[in-house]
Structure formats: structure tokens, C-alpha cells
PQR file with spaces between the fields and no chain letter, atoms N, CA, C, O and H, PARSE charges and radii, in Angstrom:
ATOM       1  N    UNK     1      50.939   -9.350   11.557 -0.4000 1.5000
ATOM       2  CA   UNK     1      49.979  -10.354   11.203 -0.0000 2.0000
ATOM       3  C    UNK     1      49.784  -10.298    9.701  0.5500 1.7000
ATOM       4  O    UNK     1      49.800   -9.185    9.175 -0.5500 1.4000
ATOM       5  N    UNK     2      49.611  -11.314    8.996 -0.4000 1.5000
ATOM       6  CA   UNK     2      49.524  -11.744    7.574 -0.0000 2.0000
ATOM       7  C    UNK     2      48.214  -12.655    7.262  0.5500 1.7000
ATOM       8  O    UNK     2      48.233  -13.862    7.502 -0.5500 1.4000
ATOM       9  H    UNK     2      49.597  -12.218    9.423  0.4000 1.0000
ATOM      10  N    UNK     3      47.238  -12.098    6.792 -0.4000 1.5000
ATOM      11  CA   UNK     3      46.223  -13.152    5.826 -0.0000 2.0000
ATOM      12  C    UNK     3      46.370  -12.914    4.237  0.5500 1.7000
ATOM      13  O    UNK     3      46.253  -11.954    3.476 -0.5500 1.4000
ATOM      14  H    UNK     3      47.222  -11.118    6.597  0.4000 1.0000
ATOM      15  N    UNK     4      46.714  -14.398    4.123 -0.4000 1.5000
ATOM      16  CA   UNK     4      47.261  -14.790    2.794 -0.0000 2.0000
ATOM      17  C    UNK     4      46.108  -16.105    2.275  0.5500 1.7000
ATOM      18  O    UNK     4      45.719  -17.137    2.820 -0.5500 1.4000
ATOM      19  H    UNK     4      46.809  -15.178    4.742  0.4000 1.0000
ATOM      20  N    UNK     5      45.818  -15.423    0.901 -0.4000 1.5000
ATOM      21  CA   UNK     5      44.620  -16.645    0.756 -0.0000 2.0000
ATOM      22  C    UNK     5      45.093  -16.968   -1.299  0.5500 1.7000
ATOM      23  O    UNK     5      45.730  -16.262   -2.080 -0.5500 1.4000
ATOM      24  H    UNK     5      46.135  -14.584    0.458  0.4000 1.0000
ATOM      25  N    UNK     6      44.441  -18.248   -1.477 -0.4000 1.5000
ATOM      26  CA   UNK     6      44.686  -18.464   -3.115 -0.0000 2.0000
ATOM      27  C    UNK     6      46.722  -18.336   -3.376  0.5500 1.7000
ATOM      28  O    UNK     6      47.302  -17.837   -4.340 -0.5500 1.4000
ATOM      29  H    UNK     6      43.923  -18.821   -0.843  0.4000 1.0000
ATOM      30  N    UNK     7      47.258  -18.899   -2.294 -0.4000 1.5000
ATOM      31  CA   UNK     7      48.871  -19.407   -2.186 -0.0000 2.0000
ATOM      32  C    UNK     7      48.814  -20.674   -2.225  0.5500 1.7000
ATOM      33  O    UNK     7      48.255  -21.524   -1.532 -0.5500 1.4000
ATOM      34  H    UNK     7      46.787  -19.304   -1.510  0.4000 1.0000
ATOM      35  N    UNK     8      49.731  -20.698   -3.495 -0.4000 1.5000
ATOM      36  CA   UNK     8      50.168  -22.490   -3.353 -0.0000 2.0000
ATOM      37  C    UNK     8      51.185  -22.853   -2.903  0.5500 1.7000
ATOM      38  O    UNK     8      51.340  -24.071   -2.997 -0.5500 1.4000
ATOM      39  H    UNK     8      50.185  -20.007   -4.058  0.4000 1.0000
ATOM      40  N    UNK     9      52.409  -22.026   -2.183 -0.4000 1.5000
ATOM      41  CA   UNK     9      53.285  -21.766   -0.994 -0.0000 2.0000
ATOM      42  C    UNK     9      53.510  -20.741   -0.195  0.5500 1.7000
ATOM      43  O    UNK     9      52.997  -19.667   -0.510 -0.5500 1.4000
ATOM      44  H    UNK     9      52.283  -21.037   -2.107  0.4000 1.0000
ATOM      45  N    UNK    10      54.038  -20.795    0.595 -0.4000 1.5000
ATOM      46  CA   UNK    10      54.023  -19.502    1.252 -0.0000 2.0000
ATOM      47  C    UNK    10      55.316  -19.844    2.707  0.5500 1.7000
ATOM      48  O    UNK    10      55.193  -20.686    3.596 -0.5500 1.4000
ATOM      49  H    UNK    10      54.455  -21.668    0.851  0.4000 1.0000
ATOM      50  N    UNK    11      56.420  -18.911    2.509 -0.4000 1.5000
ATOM      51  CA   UNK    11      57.559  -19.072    2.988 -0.0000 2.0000
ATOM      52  C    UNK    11      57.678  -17.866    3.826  0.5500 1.7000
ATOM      53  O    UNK    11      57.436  -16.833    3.202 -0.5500 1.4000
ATOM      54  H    UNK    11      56.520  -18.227    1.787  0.4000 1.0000
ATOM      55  N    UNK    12      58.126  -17.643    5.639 -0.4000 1.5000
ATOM      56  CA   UNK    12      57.964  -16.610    6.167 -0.0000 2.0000
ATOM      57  C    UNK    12      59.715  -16.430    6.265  0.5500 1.7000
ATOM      58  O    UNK    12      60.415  -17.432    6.116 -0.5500 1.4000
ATOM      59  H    UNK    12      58.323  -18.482    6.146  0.4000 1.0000
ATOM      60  N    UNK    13      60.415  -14.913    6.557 -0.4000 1.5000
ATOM      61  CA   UNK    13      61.369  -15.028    7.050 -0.0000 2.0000
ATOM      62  C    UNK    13      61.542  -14.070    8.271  0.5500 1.7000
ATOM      63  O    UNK    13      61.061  -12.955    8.475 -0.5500 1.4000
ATOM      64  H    UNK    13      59.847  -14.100    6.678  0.4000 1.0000
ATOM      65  N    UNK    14      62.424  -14.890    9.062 -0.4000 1.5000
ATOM      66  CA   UNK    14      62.383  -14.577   10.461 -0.0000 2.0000
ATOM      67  C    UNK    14      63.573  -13.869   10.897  0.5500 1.7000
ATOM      68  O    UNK    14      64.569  -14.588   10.968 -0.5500 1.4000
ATOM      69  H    UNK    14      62.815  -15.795    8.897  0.4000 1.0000
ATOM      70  N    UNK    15      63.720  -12.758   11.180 -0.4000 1.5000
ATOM      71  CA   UNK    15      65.301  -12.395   11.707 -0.0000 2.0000
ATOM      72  C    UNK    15      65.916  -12.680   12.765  0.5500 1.7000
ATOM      73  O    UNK    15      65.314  -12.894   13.817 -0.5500 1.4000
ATOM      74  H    UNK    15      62.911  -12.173   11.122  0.4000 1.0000
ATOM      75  N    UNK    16      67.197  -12.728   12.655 -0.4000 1.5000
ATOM      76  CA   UNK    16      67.741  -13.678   13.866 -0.0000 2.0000
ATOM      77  C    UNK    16      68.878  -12.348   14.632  0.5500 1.7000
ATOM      78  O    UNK    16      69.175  -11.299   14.060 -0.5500 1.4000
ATOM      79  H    UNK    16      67.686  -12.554   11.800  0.4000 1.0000
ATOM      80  N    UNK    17      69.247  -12.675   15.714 -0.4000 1.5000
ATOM      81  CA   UNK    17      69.912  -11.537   16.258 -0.0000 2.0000
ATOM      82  C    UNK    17      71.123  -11.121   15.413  0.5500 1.7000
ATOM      83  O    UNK    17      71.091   -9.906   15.215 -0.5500 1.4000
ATOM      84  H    UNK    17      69.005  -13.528   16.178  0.4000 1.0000
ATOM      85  N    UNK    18      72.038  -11.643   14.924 -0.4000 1.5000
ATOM      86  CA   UNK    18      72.821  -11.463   14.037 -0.0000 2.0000
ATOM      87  C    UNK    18      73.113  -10.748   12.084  0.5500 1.7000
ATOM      88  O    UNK    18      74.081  -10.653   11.330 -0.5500 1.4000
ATOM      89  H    UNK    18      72.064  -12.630   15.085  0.4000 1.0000
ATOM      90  N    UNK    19      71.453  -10.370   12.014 -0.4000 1.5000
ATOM      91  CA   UNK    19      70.779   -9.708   11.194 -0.0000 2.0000
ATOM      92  C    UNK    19      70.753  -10.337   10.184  0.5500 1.7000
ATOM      93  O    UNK    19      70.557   -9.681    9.160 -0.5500 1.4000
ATOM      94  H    UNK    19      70.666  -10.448   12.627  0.4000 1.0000
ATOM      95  N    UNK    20      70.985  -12.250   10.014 -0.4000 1.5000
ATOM      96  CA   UNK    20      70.892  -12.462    9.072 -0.0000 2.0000
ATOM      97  C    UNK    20      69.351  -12.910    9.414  0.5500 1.7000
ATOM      98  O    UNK    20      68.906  -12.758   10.552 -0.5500 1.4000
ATOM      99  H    UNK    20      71.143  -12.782   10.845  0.4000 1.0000
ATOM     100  N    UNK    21      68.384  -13.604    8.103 -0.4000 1.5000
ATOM     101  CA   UNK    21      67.414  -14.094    8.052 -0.0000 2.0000
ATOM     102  C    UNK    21      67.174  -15.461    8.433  0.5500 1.7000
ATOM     103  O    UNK    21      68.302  -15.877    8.698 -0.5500 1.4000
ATOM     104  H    UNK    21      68.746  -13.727    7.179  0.4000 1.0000
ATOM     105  N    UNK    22      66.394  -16.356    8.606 -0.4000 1.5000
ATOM     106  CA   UNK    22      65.737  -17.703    8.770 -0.0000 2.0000
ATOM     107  C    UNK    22      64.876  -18.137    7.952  0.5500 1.7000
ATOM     108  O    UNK    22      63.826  -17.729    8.447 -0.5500 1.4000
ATOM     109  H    UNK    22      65.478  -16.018    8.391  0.4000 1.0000
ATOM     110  N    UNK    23      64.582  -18.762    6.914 -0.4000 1.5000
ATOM     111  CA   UNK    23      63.116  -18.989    6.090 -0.0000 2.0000
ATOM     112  C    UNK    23      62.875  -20.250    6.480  0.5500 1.7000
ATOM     113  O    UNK    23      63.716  -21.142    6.588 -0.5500 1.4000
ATOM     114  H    UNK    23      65.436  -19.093    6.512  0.4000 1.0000
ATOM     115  N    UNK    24      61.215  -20.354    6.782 -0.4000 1.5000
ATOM     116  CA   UNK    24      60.453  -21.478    7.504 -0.0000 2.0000
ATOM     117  C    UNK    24      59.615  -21.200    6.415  0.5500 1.7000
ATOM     118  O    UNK    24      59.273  -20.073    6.060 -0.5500 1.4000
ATOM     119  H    UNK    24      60.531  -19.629    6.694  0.4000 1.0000
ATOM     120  N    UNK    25      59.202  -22.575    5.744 -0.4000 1.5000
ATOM     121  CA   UNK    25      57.904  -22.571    5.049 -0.0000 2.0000
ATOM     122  C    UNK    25      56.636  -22.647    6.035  0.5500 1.7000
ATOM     123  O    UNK    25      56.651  -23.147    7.160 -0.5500 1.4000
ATOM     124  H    UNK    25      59.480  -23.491    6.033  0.4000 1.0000
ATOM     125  N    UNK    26      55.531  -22.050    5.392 -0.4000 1.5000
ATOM     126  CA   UNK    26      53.924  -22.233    6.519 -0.0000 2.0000
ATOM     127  C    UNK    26      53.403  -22.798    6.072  0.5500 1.7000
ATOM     128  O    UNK    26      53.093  -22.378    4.958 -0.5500 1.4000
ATOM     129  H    UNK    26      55.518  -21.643    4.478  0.4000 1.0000
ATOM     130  N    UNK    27      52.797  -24.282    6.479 -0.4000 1.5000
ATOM     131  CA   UNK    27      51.543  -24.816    5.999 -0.0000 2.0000
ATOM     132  C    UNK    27      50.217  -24.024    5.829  0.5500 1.7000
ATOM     133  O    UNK    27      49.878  -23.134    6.609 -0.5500 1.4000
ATOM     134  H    UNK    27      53.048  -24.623    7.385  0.4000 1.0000
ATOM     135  N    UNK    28      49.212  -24.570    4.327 -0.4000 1.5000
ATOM     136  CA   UNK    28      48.557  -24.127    4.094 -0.0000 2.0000
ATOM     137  C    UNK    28      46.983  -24.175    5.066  0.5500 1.7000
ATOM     138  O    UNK    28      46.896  -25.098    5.876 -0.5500 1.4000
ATOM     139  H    UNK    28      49.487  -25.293    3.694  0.4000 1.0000
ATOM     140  N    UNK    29      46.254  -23.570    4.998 -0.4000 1.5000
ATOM     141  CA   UNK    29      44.701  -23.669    5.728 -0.0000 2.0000
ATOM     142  C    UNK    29      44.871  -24.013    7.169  0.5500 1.7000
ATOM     143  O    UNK    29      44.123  -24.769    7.790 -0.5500 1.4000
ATOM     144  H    UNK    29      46.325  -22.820    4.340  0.4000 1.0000
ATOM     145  N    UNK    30      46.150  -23.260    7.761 -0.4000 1.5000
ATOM     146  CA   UNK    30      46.465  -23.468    9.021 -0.0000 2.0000
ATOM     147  C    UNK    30      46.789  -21.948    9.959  0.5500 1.7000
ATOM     148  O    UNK    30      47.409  -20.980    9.517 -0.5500 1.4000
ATOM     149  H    UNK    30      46.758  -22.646    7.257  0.4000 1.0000
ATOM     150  N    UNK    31      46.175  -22.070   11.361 -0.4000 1.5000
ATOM     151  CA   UNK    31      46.312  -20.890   11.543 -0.0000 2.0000
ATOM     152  C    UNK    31      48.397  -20.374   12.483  0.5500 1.7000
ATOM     153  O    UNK    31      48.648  -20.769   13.622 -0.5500 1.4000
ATOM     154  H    UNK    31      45.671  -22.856   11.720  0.4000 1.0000
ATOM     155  N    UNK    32      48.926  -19.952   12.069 -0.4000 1.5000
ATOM     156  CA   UNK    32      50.142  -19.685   11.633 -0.0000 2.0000
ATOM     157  C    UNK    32      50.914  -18.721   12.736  0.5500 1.7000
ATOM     158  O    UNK    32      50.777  -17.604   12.238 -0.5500 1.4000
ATOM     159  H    UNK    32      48.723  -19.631   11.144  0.4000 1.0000
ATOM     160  N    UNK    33      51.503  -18.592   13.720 -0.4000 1.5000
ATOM     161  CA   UNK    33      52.544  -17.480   14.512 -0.0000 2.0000
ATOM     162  C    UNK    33      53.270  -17.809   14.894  0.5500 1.7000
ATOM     163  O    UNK    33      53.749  -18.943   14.884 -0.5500 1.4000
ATOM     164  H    UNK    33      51.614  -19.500   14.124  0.4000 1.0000
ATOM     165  N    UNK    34      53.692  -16.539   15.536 -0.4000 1.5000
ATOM     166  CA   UNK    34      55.478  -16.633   15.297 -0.0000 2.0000
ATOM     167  C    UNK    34      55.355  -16.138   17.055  0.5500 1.7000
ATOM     168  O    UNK    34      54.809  -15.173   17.588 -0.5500 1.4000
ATOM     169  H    UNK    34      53.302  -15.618   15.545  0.4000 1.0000
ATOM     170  N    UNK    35      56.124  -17.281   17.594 -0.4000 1.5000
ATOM     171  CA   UNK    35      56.216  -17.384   19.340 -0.0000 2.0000
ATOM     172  C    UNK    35      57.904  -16.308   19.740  0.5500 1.7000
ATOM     173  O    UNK    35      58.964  -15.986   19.202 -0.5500 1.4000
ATOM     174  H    UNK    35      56.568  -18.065   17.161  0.4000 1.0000
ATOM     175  N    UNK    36      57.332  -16.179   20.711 -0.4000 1.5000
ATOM     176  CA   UNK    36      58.420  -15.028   21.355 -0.0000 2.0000
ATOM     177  C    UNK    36      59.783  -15.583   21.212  0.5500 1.7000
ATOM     178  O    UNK    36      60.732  -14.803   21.138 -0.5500 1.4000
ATOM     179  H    UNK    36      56.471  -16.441   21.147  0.4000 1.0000
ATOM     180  N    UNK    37      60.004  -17.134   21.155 -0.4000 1.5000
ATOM     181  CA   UNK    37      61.257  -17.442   20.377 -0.0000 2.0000
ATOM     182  C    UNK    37      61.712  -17.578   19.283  0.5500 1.7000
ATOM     183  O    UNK    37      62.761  -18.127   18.945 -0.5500 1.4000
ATOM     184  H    UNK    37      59.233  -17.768   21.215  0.4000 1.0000
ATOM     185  N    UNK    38      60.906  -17.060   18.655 -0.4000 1.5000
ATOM     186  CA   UNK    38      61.083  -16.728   16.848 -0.0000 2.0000
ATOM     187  C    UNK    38      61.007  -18.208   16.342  0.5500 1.7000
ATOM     188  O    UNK    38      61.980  -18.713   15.781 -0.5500 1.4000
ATOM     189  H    UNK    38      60.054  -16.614   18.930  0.4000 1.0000
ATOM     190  N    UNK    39      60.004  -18.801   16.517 -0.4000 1.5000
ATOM     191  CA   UNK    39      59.815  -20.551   15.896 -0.0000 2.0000
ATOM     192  C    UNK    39      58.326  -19.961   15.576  0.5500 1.7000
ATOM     193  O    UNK    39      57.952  -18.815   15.824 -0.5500 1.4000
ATOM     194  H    UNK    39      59.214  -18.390   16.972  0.4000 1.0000
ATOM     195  N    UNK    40      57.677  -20.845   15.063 -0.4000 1.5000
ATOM     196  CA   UNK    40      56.420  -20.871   14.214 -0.0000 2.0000
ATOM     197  C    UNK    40      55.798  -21.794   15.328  0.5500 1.7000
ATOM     198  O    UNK    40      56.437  -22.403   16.186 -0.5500 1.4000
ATOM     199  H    UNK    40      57.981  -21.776   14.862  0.4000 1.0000
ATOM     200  N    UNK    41      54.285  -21.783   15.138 -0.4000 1.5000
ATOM     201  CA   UNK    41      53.598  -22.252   16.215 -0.0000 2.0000
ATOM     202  C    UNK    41      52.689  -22.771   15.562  0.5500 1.7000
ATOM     203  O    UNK    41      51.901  -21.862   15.824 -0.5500 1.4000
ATOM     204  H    UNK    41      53.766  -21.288   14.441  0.4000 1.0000
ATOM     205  N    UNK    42      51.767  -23.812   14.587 -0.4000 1.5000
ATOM     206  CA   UNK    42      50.778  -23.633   13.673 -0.0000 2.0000
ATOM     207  C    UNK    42      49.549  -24.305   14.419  0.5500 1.7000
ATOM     208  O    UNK    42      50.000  -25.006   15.324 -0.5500 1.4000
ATOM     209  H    UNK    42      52.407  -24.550   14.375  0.4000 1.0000
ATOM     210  N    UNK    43      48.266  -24.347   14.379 -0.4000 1.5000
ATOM     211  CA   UNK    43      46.858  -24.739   14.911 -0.0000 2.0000
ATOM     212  C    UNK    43      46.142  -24.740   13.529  0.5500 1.7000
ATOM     213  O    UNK    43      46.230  -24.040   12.521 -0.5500 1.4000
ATOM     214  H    UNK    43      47.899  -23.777   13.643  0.4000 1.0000
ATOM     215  N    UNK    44      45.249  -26.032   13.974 -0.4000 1.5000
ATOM     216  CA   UNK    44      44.390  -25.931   12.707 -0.0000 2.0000
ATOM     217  C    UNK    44      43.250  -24.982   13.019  0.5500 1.7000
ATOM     218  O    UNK    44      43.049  -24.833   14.224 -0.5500 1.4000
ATOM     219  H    UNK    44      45.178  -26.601   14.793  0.4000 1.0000
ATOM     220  N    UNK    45      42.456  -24.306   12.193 -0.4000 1.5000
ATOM     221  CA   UNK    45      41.485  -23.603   12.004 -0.0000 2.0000
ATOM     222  C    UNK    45      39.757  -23.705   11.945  0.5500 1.7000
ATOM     223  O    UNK    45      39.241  -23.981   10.862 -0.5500 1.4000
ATOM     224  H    UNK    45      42.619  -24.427   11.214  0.4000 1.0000
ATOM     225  N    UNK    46      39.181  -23.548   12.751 -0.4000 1.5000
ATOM     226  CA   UNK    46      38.100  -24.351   13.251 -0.0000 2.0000
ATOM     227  C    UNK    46      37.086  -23.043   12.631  0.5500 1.7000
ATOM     228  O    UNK    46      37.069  -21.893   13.071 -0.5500 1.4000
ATOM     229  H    UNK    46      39.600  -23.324   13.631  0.4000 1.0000
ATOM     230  N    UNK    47      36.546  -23.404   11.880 -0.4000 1.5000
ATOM     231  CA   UNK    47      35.176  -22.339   11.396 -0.0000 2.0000
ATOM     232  C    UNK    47      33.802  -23.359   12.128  0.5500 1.7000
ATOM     233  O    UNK    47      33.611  -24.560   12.317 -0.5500 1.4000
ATOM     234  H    UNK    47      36.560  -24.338   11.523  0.4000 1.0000
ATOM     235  N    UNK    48      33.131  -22.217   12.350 -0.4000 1.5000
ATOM     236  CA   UNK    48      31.738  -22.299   13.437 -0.0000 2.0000
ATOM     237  C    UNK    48      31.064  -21.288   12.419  0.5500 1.7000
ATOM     238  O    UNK    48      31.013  -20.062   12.522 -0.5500 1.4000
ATOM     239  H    UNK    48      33.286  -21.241   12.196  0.4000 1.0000
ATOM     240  N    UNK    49      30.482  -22.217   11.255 -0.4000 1.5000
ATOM     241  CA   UNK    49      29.075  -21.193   10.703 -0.0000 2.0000
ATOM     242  C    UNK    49      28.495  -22.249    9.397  0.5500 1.7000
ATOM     243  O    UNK    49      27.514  -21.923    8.729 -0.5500 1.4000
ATOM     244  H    UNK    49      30.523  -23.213   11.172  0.4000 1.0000
């Protein structure tokens, strides 16, 4: 897990079975994971206060 704040990009990389890498950029002020098939999953972020 990664909290990343004050980024004006932010690029994850994902390994793939073959040991090379994958880079997916992440949208910003969004909440951000990485699903058991190695894809990105993003939800927006709901503050209650």
C-alpha cells in the first residue's frame, strides 16, 4: 500500500510473470489498487467530516 500526497504524477509498475515490468499511470485524488489480476482498480474518495 502507497499514500502519496503533493504529486503532480504518479506512475505504478507492475510485474508481470515473465519478470519484465508494466507501467500504468494513477489518477490523482483517487483511491487506487492493484486487483489479483495485476490491473488497477480506481474509486473516487469520499471524506465524511
Amino acid at each position: 500500500m502507497s499514500f502519496i500526497s503533493k504529486s503532480s504524477e504518479m506512475n505504478v509498475m507492475i510485474p508481470k510473470a515473465d519478470g519484465d515490468y508494466t507501467e500504468i499511470p494513477i489518477p490523482e485524488q483517487f483511491k487506487t489498487t492493484v486487483t489479483k489480476n495485476k490491473t488497477l482498480a480506481t474509486e473516487i474518495v469520499e471524506n465524511k467530516g
